[in-house]
C-alpha positions as CSV (number, residue, x, y, z in Angstrom):
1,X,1.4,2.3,-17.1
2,X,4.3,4.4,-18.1
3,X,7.4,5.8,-16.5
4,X,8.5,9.3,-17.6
5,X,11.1,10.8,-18.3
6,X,12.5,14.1,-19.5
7,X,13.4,12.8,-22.5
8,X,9.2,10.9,-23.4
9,X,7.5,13.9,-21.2
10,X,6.2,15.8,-24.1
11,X,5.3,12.3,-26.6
12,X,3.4,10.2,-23.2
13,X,2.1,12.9,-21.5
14,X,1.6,16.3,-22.7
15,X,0.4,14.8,-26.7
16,X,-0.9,11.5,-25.7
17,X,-3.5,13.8,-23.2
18,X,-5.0,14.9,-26.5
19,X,-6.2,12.1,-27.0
20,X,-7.2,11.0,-23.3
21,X,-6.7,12.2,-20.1
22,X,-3.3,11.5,-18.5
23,X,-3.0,10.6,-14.9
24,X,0.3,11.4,-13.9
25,X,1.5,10.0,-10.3
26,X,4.4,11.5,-8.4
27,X,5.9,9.1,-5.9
28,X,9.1,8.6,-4.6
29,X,10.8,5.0,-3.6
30,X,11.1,6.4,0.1
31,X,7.3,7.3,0.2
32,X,5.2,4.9,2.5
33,X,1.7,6.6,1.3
34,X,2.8,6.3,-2.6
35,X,3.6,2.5,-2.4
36,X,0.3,2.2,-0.8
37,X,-1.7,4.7,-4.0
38,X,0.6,3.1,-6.7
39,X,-0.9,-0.2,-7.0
40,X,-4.5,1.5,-6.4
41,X,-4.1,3.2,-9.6
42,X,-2.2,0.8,-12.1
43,X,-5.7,-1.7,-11.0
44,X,-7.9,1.6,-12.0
45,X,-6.4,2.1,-15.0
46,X,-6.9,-1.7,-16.4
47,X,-10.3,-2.0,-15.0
48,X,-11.2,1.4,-16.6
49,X,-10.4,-0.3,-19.9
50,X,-8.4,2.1,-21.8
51,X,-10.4,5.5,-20.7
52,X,-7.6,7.2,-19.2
53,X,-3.4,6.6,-19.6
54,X,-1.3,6.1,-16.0
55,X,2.2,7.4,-16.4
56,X,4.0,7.5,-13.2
57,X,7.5,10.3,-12.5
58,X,9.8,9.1,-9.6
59,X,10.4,12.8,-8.1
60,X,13.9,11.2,-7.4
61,X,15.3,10.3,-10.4
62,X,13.5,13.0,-11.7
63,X,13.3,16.3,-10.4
64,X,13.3,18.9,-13.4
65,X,9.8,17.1,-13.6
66,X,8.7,17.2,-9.9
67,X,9.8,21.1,-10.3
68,X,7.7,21.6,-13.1
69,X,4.5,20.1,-11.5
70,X,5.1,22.2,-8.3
71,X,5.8,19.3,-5.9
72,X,5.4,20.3,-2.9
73,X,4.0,16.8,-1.1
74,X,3.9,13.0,-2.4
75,X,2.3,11.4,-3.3
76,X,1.0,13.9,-6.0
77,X,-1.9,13.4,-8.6
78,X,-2.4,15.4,-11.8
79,X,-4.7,14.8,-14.9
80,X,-3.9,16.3,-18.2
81,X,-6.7,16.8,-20.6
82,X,-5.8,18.7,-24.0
83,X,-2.2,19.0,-22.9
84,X,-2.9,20.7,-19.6
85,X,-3.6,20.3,-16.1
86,X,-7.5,20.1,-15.1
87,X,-7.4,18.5,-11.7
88,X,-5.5,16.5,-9.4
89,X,-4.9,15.6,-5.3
90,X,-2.4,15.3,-3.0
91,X,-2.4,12.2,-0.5
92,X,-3.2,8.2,-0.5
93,X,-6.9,8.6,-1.2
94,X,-9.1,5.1,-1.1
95,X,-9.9,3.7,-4.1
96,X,-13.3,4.6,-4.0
97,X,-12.4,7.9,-4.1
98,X,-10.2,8.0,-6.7
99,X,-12.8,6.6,-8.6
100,X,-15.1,9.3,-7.9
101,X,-12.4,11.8,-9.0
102,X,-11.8,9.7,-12.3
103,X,-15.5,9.6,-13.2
104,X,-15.9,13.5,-12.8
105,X,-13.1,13.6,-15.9
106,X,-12.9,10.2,-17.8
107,X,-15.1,9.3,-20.9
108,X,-17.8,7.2,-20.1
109,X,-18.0,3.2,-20.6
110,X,-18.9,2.3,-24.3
111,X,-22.7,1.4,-24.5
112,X,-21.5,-2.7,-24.8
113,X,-19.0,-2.3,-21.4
114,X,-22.3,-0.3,-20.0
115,X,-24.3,-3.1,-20.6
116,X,-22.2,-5.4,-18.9
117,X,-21.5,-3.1,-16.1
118,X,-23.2,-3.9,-12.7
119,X,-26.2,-1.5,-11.9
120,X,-23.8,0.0,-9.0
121,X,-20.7,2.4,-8.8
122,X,-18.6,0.4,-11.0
123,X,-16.6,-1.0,-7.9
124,X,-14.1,-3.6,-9.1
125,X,-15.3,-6.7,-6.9
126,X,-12.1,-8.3,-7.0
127,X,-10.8,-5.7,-4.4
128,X,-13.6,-3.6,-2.7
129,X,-12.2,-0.1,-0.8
130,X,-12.0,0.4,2.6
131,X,-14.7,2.9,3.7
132,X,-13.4,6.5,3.5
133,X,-12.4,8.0,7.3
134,X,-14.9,9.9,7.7
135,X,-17.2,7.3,7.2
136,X,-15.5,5.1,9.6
137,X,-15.3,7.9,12.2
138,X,-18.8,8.4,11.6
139,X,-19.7,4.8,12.7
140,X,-17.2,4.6,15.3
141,X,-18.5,7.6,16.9
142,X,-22.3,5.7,17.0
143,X,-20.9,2.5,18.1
144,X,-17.3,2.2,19.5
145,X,-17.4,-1.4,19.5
146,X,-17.3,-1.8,16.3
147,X,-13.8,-3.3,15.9
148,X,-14.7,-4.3,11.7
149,X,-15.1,-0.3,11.2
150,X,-12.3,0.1,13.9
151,X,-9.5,-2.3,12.2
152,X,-10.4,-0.2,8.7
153,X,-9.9,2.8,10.4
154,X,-6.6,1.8,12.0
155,X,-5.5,0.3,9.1
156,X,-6.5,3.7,6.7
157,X,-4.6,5.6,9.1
158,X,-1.1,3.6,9.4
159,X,-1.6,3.9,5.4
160,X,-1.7,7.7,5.5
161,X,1.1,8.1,8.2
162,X,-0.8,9.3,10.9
163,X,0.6,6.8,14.0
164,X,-0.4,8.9,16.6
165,X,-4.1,8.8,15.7
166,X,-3.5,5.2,14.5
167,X,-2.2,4.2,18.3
168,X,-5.5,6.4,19.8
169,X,-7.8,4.1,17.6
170,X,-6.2,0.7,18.1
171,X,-5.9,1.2,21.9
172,X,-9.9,0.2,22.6
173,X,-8.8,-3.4,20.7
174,X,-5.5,-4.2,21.5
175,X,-6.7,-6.8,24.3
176,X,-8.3,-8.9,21.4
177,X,-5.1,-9.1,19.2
178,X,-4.4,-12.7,20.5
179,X,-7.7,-13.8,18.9
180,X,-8.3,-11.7,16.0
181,X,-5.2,-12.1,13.3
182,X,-6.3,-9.0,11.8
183,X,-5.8,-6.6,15.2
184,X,-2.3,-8.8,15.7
185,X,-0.8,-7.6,12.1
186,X,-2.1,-4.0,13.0
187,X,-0.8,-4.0,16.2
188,X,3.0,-5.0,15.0
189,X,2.3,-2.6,11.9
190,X,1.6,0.4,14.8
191,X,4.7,-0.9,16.6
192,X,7.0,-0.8,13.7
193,X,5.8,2.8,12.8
194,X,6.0,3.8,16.1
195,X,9.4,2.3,16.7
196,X,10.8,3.9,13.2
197,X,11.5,7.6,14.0
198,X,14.2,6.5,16.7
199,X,15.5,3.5,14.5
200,X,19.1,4.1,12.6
201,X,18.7,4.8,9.1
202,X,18.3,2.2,6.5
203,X,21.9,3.3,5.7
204,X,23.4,2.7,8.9
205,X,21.4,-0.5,9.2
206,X,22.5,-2.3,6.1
207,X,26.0,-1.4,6.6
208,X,26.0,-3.3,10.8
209,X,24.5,-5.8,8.6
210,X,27.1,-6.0,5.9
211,X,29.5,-5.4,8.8
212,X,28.7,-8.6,10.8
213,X,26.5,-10.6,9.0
214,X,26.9,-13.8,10.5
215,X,27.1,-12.1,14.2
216,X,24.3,-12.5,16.4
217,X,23.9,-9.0,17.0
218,X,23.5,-8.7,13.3
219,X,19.6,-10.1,13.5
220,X,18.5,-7.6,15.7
221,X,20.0,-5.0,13.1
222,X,17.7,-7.1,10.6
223,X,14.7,-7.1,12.5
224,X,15.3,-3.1,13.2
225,X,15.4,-2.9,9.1
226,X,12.1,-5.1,8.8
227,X,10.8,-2.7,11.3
228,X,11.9,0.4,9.0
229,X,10.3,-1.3,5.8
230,X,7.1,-2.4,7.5
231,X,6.5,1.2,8.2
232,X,7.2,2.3,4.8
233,X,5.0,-0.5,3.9
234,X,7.6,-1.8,1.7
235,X,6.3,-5.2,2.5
236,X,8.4,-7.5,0.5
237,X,11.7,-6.1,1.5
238,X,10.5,-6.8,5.2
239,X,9.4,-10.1,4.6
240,X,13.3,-10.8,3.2
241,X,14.8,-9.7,6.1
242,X,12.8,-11.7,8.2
243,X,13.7,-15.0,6.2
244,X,17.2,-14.0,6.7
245,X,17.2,-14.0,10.7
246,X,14.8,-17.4,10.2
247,X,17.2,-19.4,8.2
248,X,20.0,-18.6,10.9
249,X,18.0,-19.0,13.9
250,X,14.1,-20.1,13.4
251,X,12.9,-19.2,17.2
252,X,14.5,-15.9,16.8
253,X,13.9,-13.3,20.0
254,X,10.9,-16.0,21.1
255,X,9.8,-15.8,17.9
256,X,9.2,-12.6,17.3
257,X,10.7,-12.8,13.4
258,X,8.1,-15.7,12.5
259,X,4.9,-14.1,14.1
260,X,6.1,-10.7,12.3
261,X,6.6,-12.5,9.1
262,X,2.5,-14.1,9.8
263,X,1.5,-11.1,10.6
264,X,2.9,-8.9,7.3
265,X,1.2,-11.9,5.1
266,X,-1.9,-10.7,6.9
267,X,-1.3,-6.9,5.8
268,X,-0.8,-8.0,2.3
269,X,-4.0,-9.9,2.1
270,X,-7.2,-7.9,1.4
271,X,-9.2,-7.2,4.3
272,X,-12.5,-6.9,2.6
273,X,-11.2,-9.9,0.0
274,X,-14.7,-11.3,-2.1
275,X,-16.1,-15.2,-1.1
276,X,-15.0,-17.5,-3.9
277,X,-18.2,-18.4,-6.2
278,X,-19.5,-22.0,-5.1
279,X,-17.1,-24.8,-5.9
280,X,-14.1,-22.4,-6.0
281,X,-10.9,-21.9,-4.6
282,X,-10.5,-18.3,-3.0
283,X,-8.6,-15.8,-5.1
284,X,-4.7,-15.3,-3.8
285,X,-2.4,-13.1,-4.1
286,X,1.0,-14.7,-6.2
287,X,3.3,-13.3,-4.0
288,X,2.3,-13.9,-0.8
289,X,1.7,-17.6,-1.7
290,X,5.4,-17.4,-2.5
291,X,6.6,-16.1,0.5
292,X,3.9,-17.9,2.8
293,X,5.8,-21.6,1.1
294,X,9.3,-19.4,1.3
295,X,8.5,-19.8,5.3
296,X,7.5,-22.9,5.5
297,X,10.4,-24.3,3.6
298,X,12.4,-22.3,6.1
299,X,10.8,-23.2,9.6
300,X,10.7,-27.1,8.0
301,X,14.0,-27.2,7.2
């Protein structure tokens, strides 16, 4: 994956697509629905092994670029074959789709990664897609109760901004949330996106909080920040904020800062995640291992 620039646009993009297509990705820091697609493509573009490039263009930091591409809505994704554009989309499409837009332009595997490929559509086990919407609409429309079809939908939704039909779809479930971990992180994602439109900016936030960090009213500031990040799904930056109000004061608002921290662990951790083989440890993600010790070292202390 490369960032460009101005100054590497014509080397890493416009002459390296002679070669093989280019995927270029316009995001922007601020972009809830492009930190969601950006990780999606950087794991398509190792598992494809080589048969396409990624380069991604902050339309921030660089807008003579966004300009040129016509950027009208991020995120934004153009291929480059032969130095020009041959295709592209706009929007946080699931991985399975992607792939089905790759496979239309890519070269195929070589016959030895063909070989070795399972006889299905070259899904990466380690992270499986969520069903498309309309799929999930499909089966939701036949049998309502499904709450593993409903959570997926919920969850694609919050992904691709759309609260208001994310709050329509979570309403048949939310009595479950205290026994189902899953519904309980969707339910304070849903209430963080819902609560962001009328929440100060990140701006004004962070200065209260430089303002008054050690005063009590400073936490709720924090926890309105988490609130703004979680519905950006800049996870991370939430979870830091919520350590911050924990290590002042570790039953925070009832707890509210814990559970929220739980429940963001929850969002970063696959919902579909594949069993371990026999005899071995599940598969888990680096970073919220780090953060889920970061807590308990906190709460323990």
């Amino acid at each position: 994956m490369i960032d460009a620039t101005v100054a590497n646009f014509e080397t890493e993009v416009v002459e390296a697509s002679n070669t093989v297509p280019v995927l270029v990705d316009l995001w922007a820091p601020w972009c809830g629905p492009c930190r969601a697609l950006g990780p999606i493509l950087e794991k398509l573009e190792v598992a494809y092994e080589g048969r396409f490039k990624l380069v991604k263009i902050n339309t921030e930091e660089e807008q003579e670029l966004a300009a040129a591409f016509g950027v009208r809505s991020i995120p934004m994704v153009m291929l480059l074959k032969d130095g020009q554009p041959v295709d592209g989309f706009v929007g946080a499409l699931p991985e399975g789709q992607i792939r089905e837009f790759l496979d239309k332009h890519v070269p195929d595997a070589a016959p030895d990664q063909a070989d070795d490929a399972e006889p299905s559509d070259a899904e990466d086990p380690s992270a499986p897609a969520l069903p498309p919407l309309e799929k999930l609409q499909q089966d939701l429309a036949t049998n309502p109760a499904n709450d593993a079809a409903r959570k997926d939908y919920v969850e694609l939704l919050l992904k691709d901004g759309r609260t208001a039909e994310a709050a329509m779809a979570f309403e048949p479930m939310a009595g479950k949330a205290l026994a189902d971990a899953r519904i309980q992180a969707l339910g304070d994602w849903l209430a963080a996106a819902q609560a962001a439109p009328g929440l100060p900016t990140v701006a004004a936030l962070q200065a209260s909080i430089a303002a008054n960090k050690r005063d009590f009213d400073a936490r709720y500031a924090r926890y309105a920040l988490a609130q703004r990040h979680m519905a950006s799904q800049q996870w991370t930056a939430a979870l830091d904020e919520l350590l911050d109000i924990l290590m002042r004061d570790k039953t925070w608002s009832e707890d509210r800062a814990r559970k929220t921290f739980v429940n963001i662990l929850e969002l970063m951790t696959p919902a579909h995640a594949p069993k371990p083989a026999a005899g071995q440890p599940p598969v888990t993600d680096p970073t919220v291992e780090s953060y889920r010790r970061r807590l308990s070292m906190t709460v323990l202390s």
